[in-house]
C-alpha positions as CSV (number, residue, x, y, z in Angstrom):
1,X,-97.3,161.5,239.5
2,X,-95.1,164.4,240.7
3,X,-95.8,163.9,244.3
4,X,-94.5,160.4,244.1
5,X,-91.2,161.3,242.4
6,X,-90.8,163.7,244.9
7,X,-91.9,161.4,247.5
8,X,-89.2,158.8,246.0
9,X,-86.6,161.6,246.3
10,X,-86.9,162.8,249.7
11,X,-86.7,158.5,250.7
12,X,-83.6,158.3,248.6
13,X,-82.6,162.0,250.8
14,X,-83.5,160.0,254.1
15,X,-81.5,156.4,253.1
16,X,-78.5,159.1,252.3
17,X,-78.5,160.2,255.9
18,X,-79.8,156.4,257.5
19,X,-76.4,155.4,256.2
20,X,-74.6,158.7,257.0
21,X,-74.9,158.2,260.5
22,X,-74.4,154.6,260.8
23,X,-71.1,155.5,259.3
24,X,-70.5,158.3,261.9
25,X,-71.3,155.6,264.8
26,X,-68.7,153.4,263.1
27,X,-65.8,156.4,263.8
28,X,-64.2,155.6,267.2
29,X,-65.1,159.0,268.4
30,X,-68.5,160.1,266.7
31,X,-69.2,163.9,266.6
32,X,-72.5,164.2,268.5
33,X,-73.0,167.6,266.7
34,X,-72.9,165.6,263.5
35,X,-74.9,163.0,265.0
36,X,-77.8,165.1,266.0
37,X,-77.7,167.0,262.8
38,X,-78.2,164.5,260.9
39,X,-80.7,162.7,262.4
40,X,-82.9,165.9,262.8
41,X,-82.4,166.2,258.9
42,X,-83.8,163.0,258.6
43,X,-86.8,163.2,261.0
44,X,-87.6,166.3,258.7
45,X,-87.2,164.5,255.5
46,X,-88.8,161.9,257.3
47,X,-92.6,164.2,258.2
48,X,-91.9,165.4,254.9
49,X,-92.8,162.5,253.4
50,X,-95.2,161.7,255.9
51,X,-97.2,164.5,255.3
52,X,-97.5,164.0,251.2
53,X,-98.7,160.4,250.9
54,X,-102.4,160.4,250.8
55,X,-104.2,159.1,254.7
């Protein structure tokens, strides 16, 4: 049952940044350093999760 809180946190961690950079695209001038900070973060988060849910 722990796994899958944490599992449910790290997906609430990865909406976070889905919708952090969607609002950084919305900016007239987007930082691309931002940009591709974030969305490294969330490929992390993203084999994170990957990687504890049972094959």
């Amino acid at each position: 049952m722990a796994i899958e809180a944490h599992i449910r946190e790290l997906g609430f961690r990865h909406e976070n940044l889905d919708r952090a950079i969607r609002d950084e695209l919305q900016r007239p001038a987007a930082d691309q350093l931002r940009l591709r900070q974030l969305k490294r973060q969330k490929l992390k988060l993203k084999e994170q999760i990957e990687s504890l849910r049972p094959s």
